[in-house]
Residue frames relative to the residue before (quaternion, step in Angstrom):
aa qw qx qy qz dx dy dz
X 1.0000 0.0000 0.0000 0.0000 0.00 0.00 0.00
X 0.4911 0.7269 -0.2412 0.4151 3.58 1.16 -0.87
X 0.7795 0.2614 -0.0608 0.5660 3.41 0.74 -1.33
X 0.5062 0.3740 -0.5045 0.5910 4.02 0.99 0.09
X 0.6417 0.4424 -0.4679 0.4166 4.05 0.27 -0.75
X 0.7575 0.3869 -0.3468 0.3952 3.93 0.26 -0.87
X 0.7436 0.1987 -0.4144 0.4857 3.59 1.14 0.29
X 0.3400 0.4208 -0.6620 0.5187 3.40 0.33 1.11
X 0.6395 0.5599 -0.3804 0.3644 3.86 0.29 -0.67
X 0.7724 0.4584 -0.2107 0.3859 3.48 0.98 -0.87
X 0.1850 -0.8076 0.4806 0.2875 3.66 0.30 1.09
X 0.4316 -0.6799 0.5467 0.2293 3.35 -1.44 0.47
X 0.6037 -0.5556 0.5000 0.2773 3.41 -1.05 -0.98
X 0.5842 0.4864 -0.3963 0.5148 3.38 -0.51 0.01
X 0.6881 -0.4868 0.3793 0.3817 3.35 -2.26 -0.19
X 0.7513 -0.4666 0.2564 0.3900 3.53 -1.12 -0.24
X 0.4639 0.6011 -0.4314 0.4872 3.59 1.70 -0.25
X 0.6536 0.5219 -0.2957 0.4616 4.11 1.14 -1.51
X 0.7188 0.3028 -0.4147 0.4687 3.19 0.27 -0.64
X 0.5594 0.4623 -0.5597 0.4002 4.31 0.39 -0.60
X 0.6937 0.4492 -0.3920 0.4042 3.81 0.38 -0.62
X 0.6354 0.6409 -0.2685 0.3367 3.42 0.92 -0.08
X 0.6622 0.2659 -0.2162 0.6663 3.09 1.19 -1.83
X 0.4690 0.6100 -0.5036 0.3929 4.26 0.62 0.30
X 0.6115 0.1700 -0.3089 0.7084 4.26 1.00 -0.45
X 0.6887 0.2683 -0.6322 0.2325 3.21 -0.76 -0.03
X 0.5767 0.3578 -0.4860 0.5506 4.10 0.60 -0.28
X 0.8460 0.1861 -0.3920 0.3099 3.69 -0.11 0.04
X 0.3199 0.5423 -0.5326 0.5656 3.30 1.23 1.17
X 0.6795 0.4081 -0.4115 0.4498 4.27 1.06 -0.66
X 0.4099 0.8686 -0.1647 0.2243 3.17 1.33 -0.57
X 0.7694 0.2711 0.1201 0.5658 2.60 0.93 -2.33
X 0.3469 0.6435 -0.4393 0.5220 3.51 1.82 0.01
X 0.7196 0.5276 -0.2274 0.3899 3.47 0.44 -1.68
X 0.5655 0.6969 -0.1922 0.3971 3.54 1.50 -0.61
X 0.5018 0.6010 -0.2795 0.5557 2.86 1.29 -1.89
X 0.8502 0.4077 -0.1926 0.2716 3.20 -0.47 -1.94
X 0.6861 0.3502 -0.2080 0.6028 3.79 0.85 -0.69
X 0.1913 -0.7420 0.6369 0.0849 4.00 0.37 0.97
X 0.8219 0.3622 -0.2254 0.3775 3.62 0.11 -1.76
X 0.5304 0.4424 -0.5553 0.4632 3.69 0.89 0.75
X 0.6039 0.3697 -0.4007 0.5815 3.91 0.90 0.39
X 0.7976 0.1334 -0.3494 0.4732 3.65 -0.13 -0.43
X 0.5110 0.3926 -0.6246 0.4412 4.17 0.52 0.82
X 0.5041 0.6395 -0.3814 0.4376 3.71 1.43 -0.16
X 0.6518 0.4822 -0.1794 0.5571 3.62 0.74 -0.89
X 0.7133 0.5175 -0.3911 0.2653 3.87 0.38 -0.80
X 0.7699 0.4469 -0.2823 0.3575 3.25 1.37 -0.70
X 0.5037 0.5179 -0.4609 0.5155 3.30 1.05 -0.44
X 0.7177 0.3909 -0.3732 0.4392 4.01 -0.02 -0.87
X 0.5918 0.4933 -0.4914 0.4061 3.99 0.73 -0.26
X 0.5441 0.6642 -0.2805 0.4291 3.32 1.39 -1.32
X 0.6309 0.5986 -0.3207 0.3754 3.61 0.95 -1.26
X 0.6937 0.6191 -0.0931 0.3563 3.16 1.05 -2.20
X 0.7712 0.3653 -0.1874 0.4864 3.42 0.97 -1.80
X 0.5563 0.4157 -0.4855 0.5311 4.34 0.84 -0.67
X 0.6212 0.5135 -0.5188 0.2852 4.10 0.06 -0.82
X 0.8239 0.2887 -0.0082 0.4877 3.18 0.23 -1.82
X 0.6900 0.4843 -0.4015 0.3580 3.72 0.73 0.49
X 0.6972 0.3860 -0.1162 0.5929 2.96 1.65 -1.37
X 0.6048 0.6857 -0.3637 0.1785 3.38 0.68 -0.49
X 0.7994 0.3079 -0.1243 0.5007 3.27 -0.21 0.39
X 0.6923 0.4009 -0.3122 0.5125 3.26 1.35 0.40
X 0.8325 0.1701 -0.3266 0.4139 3.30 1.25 0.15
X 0.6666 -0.5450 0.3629 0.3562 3.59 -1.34 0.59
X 0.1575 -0.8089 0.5651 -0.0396 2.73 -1.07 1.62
X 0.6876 -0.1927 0.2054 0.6692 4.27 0.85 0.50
X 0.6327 -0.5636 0.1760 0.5011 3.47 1.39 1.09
X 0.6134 0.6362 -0.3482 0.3127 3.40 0.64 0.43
X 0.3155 -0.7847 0.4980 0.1915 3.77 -0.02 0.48
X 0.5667 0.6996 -0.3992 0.1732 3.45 0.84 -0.63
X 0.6859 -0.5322 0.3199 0.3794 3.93 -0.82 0.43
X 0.6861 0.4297 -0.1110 0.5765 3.23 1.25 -1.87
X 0.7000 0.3613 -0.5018 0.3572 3.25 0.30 0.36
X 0.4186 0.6551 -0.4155 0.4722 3.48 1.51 -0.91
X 0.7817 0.3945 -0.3209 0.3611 3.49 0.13 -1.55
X 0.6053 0.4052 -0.4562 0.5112 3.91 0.72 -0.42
X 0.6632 0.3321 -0.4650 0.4834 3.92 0.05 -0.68
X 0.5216 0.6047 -0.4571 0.3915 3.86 0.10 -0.15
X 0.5799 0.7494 -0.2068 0.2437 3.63 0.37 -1.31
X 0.7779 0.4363 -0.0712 0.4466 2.38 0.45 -1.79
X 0.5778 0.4768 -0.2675 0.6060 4.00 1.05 -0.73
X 0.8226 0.3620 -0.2707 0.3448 3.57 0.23 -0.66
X 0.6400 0.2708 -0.4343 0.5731 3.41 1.42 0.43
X 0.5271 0.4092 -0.5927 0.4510 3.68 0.62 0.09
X 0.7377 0.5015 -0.3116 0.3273 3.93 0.35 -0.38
X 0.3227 0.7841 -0.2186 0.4829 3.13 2.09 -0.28
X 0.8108 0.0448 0.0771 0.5785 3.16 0.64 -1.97
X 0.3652 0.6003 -0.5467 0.4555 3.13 0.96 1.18
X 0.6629 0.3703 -0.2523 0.5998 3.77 0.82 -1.51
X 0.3634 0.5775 -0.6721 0.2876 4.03 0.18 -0.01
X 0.6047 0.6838 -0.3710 0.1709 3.79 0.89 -1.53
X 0.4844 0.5883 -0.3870 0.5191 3.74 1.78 -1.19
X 0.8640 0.1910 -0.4022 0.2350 3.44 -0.12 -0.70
X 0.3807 0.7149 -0.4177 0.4116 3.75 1.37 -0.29
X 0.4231 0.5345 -0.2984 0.6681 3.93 1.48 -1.07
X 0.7518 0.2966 -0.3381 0.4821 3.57 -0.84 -1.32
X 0.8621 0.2115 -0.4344 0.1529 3.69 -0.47 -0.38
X 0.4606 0.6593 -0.4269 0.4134 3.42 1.61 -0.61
X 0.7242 0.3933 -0.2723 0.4967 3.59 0.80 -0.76
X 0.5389 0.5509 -0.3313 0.5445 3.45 0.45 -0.17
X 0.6983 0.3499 -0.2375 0.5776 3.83 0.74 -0.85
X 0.7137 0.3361 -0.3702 0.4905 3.80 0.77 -0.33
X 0.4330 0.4319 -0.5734 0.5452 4.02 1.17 -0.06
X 0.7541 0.4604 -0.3234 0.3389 3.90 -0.33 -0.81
X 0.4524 -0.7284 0.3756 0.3517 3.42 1.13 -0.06
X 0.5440 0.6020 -0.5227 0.2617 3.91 1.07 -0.24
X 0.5613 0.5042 -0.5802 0.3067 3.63 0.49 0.18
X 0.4370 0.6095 -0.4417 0.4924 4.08 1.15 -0.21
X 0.7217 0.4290 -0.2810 0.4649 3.44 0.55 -1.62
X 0.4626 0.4516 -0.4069 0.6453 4.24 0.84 -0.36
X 0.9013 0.1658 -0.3271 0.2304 3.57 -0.84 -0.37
X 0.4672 0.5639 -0.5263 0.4321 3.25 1.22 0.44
X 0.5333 0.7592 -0.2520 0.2751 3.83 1.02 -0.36
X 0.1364 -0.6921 0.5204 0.4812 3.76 -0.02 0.01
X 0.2425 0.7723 -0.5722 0.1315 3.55 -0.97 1.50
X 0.4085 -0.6998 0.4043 0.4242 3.47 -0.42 0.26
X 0.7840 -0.4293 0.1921 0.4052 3.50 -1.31 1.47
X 0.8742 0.2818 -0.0860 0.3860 3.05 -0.14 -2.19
X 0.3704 0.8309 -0.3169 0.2684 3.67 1.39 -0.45
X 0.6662 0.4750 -0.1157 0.5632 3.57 1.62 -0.65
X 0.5110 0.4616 -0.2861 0.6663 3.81 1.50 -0.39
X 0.6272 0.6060 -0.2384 0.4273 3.49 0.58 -1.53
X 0.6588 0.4539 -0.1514 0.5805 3.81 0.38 -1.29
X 0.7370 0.3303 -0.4181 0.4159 3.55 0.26 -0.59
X 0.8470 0.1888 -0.3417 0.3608 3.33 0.31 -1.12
X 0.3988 0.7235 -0.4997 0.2603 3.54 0.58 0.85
X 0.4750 0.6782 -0.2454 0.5042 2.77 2.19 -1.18
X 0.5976 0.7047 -0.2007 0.3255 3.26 0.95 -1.63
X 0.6934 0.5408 -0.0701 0.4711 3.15 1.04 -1.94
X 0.7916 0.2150 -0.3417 0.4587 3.56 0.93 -0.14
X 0.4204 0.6019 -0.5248 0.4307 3.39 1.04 0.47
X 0.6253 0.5114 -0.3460 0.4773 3.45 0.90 -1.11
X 0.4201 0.4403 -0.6300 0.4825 4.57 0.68 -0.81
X 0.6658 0.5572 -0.4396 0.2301 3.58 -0.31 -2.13
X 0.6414 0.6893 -0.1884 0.2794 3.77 0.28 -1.29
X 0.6596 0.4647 -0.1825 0.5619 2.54 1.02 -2.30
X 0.7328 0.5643 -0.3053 0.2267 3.42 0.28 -1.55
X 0.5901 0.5101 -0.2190 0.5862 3.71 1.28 -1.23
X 0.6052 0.5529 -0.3848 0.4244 3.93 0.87 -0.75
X 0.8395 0.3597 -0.1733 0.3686 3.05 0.63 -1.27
X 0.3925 0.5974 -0.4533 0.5325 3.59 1.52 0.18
X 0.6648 0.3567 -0.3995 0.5208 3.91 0.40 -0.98
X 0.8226 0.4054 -0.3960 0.0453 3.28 0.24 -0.77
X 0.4185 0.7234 -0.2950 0.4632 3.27 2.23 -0.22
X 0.6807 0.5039 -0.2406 0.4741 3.67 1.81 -0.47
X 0.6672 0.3988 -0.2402 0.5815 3.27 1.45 0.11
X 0.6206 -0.6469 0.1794 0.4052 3.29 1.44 0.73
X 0.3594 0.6090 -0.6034 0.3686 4.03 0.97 0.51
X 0.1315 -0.5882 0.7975 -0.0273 3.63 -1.70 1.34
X 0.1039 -0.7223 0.6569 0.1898 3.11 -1.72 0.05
X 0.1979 -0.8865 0.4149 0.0524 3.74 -0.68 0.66
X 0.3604 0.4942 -0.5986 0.5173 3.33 1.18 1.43
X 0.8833 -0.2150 0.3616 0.2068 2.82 -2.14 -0.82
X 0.6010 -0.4973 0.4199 0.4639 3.75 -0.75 0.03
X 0.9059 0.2155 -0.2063 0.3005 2.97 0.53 -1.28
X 0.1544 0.7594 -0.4753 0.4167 3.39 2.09 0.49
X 0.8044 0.3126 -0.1795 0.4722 3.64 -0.05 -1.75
X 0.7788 0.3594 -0.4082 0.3126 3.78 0.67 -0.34
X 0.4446 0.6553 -0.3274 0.5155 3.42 1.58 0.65
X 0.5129 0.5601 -0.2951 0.5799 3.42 1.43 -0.80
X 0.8261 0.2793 -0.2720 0.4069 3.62 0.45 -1.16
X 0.4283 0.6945 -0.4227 0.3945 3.55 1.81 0.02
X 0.5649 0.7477 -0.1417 0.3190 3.30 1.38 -1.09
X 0.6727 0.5086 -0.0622 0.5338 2.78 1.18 -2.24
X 0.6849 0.3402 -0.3397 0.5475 4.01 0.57 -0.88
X 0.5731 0.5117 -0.5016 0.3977 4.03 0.59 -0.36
X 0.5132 0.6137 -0.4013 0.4460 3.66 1.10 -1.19
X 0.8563 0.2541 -0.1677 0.4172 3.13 -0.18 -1.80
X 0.5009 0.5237 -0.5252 0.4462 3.93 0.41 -0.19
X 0.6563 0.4686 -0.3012 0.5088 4.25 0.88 -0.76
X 0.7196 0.3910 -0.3190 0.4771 3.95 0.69 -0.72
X 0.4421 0.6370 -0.4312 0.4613 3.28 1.68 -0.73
X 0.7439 0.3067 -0.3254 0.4966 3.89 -0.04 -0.61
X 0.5835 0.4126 -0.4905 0.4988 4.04 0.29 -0.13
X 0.3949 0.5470 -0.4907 0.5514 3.98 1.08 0.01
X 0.7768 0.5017 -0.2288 0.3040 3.43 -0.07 -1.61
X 0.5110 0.4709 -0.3590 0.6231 3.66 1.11 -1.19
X 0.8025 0.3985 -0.3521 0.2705 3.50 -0.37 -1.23
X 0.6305 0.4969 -0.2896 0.5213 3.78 1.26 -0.86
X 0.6744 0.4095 -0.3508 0.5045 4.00 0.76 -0.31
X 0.7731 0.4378 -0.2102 0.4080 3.84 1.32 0.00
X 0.7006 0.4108 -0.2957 0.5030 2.94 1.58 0.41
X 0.4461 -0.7407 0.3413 0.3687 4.45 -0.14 0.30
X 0.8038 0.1719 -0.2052 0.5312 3.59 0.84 0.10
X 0.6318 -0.4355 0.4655 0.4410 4.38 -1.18 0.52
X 0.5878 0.5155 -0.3901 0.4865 4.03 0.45 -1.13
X 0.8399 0.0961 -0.2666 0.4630 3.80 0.11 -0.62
X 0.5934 0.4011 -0.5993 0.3574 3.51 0.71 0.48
X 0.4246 0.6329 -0.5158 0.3912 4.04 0.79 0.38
X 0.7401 0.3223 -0.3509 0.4747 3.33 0.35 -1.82
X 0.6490 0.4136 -0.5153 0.3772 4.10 0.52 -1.30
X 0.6600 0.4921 -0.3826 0.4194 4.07 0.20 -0.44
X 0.6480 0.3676 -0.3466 0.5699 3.96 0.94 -0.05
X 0.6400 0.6325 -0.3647 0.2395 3.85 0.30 -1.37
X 0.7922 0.1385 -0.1257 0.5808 3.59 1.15 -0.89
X 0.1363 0.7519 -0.5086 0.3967 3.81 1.08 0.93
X 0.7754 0.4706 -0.0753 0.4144 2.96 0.08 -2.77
X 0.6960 0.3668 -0.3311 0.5210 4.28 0.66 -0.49
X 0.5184 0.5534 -0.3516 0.5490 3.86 1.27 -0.42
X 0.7755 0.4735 -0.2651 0.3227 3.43 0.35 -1.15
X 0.6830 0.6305 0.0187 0.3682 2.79 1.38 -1.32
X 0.6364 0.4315 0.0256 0.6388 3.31 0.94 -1.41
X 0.7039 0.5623 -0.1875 0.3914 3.03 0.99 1.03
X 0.2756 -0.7422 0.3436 0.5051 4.06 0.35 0.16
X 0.0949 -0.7928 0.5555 -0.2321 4.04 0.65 1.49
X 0.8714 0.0989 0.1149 0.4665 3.11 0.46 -1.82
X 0.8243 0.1093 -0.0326 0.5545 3.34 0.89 -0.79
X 0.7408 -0.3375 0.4185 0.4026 3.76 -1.32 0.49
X 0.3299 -0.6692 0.6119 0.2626 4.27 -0.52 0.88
X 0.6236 0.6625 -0.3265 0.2561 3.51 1.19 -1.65
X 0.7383 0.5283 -0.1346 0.3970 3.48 1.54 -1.03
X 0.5635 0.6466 -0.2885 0.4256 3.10 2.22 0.27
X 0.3901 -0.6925 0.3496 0.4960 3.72 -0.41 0.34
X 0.8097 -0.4057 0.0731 0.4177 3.57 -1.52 1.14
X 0.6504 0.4320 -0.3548 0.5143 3.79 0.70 -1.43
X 0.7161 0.5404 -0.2921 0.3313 2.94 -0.22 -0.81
X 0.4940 0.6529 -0.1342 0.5583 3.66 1.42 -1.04
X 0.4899 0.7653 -0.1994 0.3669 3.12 1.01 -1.57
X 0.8121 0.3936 0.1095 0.4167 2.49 -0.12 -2.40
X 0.7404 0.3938 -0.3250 0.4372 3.79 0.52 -0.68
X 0.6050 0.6465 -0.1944 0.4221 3.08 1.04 -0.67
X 0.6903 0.1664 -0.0943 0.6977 3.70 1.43 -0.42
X 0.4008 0.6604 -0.4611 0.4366 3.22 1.06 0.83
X 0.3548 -0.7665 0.4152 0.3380 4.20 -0.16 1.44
X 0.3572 0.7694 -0.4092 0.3363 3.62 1.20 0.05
X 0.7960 0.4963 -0.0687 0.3396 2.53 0.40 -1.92
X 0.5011 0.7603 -0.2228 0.3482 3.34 1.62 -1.46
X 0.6840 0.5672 0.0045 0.4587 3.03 1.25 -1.83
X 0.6497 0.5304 -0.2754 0.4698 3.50 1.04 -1.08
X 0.7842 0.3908 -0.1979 0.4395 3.30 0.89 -1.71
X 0.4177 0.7067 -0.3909 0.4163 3.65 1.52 -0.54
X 0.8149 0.2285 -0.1949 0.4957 3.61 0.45 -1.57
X 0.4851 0.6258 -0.4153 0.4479 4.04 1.22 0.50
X 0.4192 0.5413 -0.3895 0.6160 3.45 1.49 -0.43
X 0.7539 0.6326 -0.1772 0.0084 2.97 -0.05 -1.52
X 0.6432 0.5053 0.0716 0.5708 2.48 1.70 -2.18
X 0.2118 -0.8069 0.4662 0.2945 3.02 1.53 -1.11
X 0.2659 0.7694 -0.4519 0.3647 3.27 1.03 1.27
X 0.4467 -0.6075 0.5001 0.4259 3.98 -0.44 0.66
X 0.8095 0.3594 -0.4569 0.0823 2.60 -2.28 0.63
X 0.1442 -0.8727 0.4335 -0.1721 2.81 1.75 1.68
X 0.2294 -0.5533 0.6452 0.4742 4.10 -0.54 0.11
X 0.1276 -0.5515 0.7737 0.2845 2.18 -2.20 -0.63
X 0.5561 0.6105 -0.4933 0.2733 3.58 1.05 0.73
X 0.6794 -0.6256 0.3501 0.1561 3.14 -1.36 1.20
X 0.2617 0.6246 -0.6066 0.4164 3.86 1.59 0.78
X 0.3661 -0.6187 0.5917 0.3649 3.92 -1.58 0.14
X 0.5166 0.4239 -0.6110 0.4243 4.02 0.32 0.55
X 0.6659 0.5357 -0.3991 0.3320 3.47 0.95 -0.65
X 0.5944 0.6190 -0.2196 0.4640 3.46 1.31 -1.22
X 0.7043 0.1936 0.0367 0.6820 3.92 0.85 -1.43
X 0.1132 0.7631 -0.6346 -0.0472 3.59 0.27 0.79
X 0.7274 0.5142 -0.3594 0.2780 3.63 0.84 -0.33
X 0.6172 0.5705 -0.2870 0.4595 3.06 1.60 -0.54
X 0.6199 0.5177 -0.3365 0.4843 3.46 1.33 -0.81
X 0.5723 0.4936 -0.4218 0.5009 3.69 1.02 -0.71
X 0.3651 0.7639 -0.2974 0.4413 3.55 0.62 -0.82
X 0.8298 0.2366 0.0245 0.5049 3.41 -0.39 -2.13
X 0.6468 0.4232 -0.4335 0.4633 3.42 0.44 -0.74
X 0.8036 0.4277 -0.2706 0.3131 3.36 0.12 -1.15
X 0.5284 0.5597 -0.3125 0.5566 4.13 1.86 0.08
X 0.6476 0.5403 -0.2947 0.4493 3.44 1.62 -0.92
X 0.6898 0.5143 -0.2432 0.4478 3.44 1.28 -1.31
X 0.5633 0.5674 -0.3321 0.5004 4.06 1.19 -0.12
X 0.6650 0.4893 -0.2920 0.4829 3.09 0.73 -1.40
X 0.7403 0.3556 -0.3421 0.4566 3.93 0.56 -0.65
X 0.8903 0.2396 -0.1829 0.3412 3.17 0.25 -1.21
X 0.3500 0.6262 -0.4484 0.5333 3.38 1.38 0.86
X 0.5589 0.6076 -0.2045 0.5259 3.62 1.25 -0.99
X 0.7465 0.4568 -0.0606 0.4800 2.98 0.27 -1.64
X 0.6639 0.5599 -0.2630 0.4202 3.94 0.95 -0.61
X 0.6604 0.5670 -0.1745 0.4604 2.96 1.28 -1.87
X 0.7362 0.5264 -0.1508 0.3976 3.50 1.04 -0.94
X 0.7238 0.3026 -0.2432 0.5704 3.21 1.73 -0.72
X 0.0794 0.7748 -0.4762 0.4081 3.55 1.60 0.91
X 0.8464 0.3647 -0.0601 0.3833 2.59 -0.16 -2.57
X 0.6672 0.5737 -0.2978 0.3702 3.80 0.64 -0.57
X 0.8037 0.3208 -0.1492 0.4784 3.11 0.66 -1.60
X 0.4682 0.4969 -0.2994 0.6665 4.33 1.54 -0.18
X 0.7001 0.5366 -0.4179 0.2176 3.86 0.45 -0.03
């Protein structure tokens, strides 16, 4: 901490945008230190998404309809796709747990006595955040190529899918932040950062076919920014279970992932910075 505080201490040059991009890595350079040192918050990070991988393949597979098909390998490609957009969707609990966890400990006081820019300390974290989540993806998708997921586009198809997936979670990654600056201890910014995930995640075409849901409900998954994302990086990969419903996230899933995921920053990035300055004052 010592050596992120003495370069926050050292003003640079430049205008007020250079220096926010500055004092923004060096907290998510302290960040990702703090990482280093606490390994078993990254590999208790990894266990659930890969259990998730293990238990929907070989439990669900082959029992449900995938574009009429029943078959395992196909389950396991339409699967995928949900289970890393839900991956770096649930990353958001811990982004919550640490902002709040740094304001129980008092180092967000010890940041604003600094000459730093405001938002530059939110900013740093969930950047920090954002590369734990690549790591994830990266270890996710190794298991999942061992349990038999292929993709059957292009190179740069599938690395656009996973461009997607970190844009997603870098946007839920700040609705963490709001939630982790509004609550007084890390324990309730987890459960408040999980409690309305699990209906998002869910309620959604993640795991199963929307088409097979009843209309409202349809409705709702179907204009759900989740979902946007799921079917976006199914295009992508070229993995079944294209819609064919006639919502526009379903039609433009990339563009709606896209918008949703520029709309959800702009606010709750807004909305963070501001409840920073109040709730650190």
């Amino acid at each position: 901490m010592s050596a992120v505080t003495e370069s926050l201490r050292v003003a640079s040059p430049g205008n007020a945008f250079s220096r926010s991009v500055r004092d923004s890595l060096v907290v998510a350079k302290r960040n990702l230190i703090r990482m280093v040192r606490i390994p078993e918050v990254v590999i208790f990070g990894l266990i659930q998404p890969i259990m998730f991988v293990v238990l929907f393949s070989y439990v669900f597979g082959g029992s449900l309809d995938v574009g009429g098909s029943t078959s395992p390998q196909v389950y396991r490609e339409f699967l995928m796709a949900g289970i890393f957009a839900q991956t770096v969707t649930f990353a958001t609990a811990g982004a919550g747990a640490g902002i709040a966890e740094d304001m129980h400990k008092g180092l967000i006081d010890r940041f604003r006595s600094l000459p730093m820019a405001r938002g530059a300390v939110l900013t740093g974290r969930t950047l920090a955040d954002l590369v734990q989540t690549a790591l994830t993806l990266l270890v996710l998708a190794v298991v999942a190529l061992l349990v038999g997921w292929r993709t059957h586009t292009s190179v740069g198809e599938v690395l656009g899918a996973f461009g997607l997936l970190l844009l997603t979670g870098y946007a839920f990654t700040w609705i963490g932040a709001v939630i982790g600056l509004s609550v007084r201890t890390p324990e309730a910014a987890t459960s408040g950062g999980l409690v309305w995930l699990f209906p998002v995640t869910f309620v959604s075409n993640a795991f199963v076919d929307s088409s097979n849901m009843t209309p409202w409900l349809q409705h709702i998954a179907d204009w759900n920014p989740f979902s946007a994302t799921v079917q976006a990086c199914r295009e992508l990969f070229g993995n079944p279970g294209v819609s064919t419903s006639d919502a526009w996230p379903m039609q433009h899933p990339v563009w709606a992932s896209v918008v949703y995921s520029v709309l959800i920053i702009a606010i709750f990035r807004t909305l963070a910075v501001r409840k920073y300055r109040s709730a650190a004052a």
